[in-house]
C-alpha positions as CSV (number, residue, x, y, z in Angstrom):
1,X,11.2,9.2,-23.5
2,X,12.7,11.8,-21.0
3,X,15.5,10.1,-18.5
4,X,13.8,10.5,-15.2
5,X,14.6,8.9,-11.7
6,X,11.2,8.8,-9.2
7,X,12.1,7.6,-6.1
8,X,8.5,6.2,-4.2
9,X,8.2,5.8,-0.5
10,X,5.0,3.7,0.7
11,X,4.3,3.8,4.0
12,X,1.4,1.2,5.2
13,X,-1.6,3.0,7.5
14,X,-1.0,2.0,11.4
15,X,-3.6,0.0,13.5
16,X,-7.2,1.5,13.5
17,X,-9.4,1.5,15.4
18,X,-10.8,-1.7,16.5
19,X,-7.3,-3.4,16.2
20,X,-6.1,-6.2,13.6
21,X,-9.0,-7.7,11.5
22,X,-10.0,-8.5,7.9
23,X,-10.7,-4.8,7.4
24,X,-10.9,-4.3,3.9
25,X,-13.5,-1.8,3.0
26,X,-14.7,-1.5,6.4
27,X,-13.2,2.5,6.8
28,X,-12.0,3.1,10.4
29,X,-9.7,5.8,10.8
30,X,-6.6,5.4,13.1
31,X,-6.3,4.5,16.9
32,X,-4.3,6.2,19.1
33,X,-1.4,3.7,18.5
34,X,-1.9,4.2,14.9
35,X,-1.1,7.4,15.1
36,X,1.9,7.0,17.4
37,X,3.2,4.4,14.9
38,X,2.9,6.4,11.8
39,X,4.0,9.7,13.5
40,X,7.5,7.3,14.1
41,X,7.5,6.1,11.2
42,X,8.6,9.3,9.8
43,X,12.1,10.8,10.6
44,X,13.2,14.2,10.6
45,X,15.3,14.5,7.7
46,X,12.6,13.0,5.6
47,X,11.7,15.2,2.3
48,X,9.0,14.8,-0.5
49,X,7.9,16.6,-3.5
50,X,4.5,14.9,-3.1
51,X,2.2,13.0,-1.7
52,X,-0.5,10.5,-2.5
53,X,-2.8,8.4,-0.5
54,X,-5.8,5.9,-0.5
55,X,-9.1,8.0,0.6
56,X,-9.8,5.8,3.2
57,X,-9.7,7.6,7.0
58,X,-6.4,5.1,7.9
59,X,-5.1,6.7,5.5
60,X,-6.3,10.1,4.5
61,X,-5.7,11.6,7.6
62,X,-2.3,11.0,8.2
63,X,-1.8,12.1,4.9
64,X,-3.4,15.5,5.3
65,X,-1.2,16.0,8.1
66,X,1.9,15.5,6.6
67,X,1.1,17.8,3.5
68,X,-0.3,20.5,5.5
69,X,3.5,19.9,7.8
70,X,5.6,20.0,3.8
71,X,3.4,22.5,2.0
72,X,3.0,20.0,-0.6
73,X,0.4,18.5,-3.2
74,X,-2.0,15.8,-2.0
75,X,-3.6,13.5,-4.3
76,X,-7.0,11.6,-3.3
77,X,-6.6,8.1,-5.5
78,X,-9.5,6.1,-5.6
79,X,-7.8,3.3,-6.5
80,X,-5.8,3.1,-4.0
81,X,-8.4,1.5,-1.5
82,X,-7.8,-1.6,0.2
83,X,-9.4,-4.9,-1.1
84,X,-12.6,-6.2,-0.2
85,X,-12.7,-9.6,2.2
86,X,-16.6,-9.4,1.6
87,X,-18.3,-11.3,4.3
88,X,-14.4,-11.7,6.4
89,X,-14.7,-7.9,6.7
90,X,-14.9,-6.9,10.3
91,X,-13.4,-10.4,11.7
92,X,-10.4,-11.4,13.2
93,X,-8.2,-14.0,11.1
94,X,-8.4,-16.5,14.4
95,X,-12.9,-15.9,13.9
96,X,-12.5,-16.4,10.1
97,X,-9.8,-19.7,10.8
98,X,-12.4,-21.5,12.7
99,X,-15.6,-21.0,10.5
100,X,-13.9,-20.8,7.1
101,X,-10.9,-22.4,7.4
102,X,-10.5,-24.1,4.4
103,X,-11.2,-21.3,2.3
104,X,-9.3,-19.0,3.6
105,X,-6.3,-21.1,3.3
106,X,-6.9,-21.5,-0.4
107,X,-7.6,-18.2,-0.8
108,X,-3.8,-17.2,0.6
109,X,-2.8,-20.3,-1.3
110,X,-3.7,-18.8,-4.2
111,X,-5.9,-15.8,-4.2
112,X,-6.8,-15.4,-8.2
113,X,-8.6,-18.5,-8.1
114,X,-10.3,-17.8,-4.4
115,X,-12.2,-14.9,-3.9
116,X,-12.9,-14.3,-0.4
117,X,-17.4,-14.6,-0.1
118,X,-18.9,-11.5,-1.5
119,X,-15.4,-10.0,-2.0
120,X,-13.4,-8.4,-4.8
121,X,-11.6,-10.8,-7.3
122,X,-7.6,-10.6,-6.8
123,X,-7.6,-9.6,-10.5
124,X,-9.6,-6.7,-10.2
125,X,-7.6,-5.5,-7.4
126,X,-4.4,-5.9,-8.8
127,X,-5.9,-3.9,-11.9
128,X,-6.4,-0.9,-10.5
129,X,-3.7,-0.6,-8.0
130,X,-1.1,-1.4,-10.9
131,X,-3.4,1.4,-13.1
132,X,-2.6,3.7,-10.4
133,X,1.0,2.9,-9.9
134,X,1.7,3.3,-13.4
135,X,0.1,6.4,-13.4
136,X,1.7,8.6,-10.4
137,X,5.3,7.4,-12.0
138,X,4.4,8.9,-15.4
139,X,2.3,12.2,-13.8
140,X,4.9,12.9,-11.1
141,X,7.9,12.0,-12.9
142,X,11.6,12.4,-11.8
143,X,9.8,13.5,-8.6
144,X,10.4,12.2,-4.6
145,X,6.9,10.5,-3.8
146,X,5.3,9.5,-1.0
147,X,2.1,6.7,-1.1
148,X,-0.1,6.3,2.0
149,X,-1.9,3.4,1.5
150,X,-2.7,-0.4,2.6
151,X,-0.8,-3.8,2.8
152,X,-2.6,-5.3,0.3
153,X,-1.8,-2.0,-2.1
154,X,2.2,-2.1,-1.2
155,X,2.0,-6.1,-1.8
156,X,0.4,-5.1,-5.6
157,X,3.0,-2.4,-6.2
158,X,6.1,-4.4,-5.2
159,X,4.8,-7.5,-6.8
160,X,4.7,-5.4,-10.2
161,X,7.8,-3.9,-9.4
162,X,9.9,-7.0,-9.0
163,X,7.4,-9.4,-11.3
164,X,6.4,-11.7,-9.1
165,X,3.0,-13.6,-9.7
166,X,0.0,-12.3,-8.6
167,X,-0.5,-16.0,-7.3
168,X,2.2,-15.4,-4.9
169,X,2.1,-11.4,-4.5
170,X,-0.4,-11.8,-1.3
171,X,1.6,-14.2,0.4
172,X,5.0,-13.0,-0.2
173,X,5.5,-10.1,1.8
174,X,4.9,-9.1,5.3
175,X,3.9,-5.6,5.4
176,X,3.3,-4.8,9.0
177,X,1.5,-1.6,10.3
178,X,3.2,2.0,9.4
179,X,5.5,-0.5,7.6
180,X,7.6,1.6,4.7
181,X,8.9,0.4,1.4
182,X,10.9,2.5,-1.6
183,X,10.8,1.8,-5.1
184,X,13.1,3.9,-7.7
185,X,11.8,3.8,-10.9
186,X,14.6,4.8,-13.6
187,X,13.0,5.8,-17.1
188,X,15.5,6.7,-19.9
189,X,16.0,5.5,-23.9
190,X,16.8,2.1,-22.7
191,X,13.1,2.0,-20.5
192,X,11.7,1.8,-17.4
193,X,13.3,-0.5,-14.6
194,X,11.9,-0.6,-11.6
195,X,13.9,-1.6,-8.3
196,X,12.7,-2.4,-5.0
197,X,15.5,-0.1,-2.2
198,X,14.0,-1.2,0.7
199,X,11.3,-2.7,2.9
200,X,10.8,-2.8,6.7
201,X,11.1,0.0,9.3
202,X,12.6,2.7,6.7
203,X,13.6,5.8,8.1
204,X,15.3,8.9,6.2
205,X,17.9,7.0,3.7
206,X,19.6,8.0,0.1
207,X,18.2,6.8,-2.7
């Protein structure tokens, strides 16, 4: 096993287009304020080697921007979608309190054994995203990423990162629009360790 450090930044899409909702799968690309929020997110200084993103238009097209700004590879990853809240999808959280109260509180109380109606199991969500993460660390190795993706995505990745229960993974981290997060990932003869840097409004820091 080659020593390697990959340093990851995620950055969460900004508001779309019809404004805070159960969104899911439903694929609206950015509002103005989206784009004003993720454009900030991003300081001057930053620097990546490459760049990977959910295909989703919240997402993709942010993306595309910044590679076409770096000159640098973009990867399309499937698998990096958001989950699907099935019938919630296109509903505020206030709409889906009142008619489905209960279980949507059990399904944040404990989302494996709560699948939103019609929606995607927790398990199978968690799946692929942590298929995916695993994945870009090996392929892009010793390299400084950067993921632009969902809430629910960054809440898989740092919930395999620092072990926590996919129980608890949904609820245990706020991931607010154009919200950005870094993960180093140290590989060497000893193995791979994982460390969450930071979470919040990161700007341009040193790994």
């Amino acid at each position: 096993m080659a020593d390697s450090t990959t340093v990851f930044d995620l950055i969460r899409h900004g508001e779309p287009e019809g404004g805070p909702m159960y969104r899911g799968s439903k694929d609206d690309p950015l509002s103005n304020l989206g784009w004003q929020q993720m454009r900030g997110a991003i300081a001057q200084d930053d620097t990546w080697d490459a760049m990977v993103t959910s295909p989703m238009l919240r997402c993709a097209h942010f993306a595309q921007e910044l590679t076409d700004r770096y000159q640098i590879p973009l990867h399309i990853d499937e698998r990096l979608r958001e989950i699907s809240f099935g019938e919630w999808e296109g509903r505020t959280a206030q709409d889906v309190m009142a008619s489905d109260g209960e279980r949507l509180r059990q399904f944040w109380a404990n989302p494996t054994a709560n699948t939103p109606p019609g929606g995607e199991p927790a398990i199978d969500f968690n799946g692929r995203v942590v298929e995916s993460w695993h994945y870009w660390q090996q392929a892009l190795a010793g390299q400084k990423v950067l993921i632009v993706c969902h809430g629910g995505v960054i809440r898989m990745i740092v919930a395999n990162a620092m072990g926590i229960p996919l129980k608890q993974a949904f609820a245990s981290l706020t991931t607010p629009y154009a919200c950005r997060s870094r993960i180093q990932v140290d590989t060497s003869e000893h193995g791979r360790f994982q460390s969450l840097v930071a979470h919040g409004a990161l700007k341009a820091s040193t790994p």
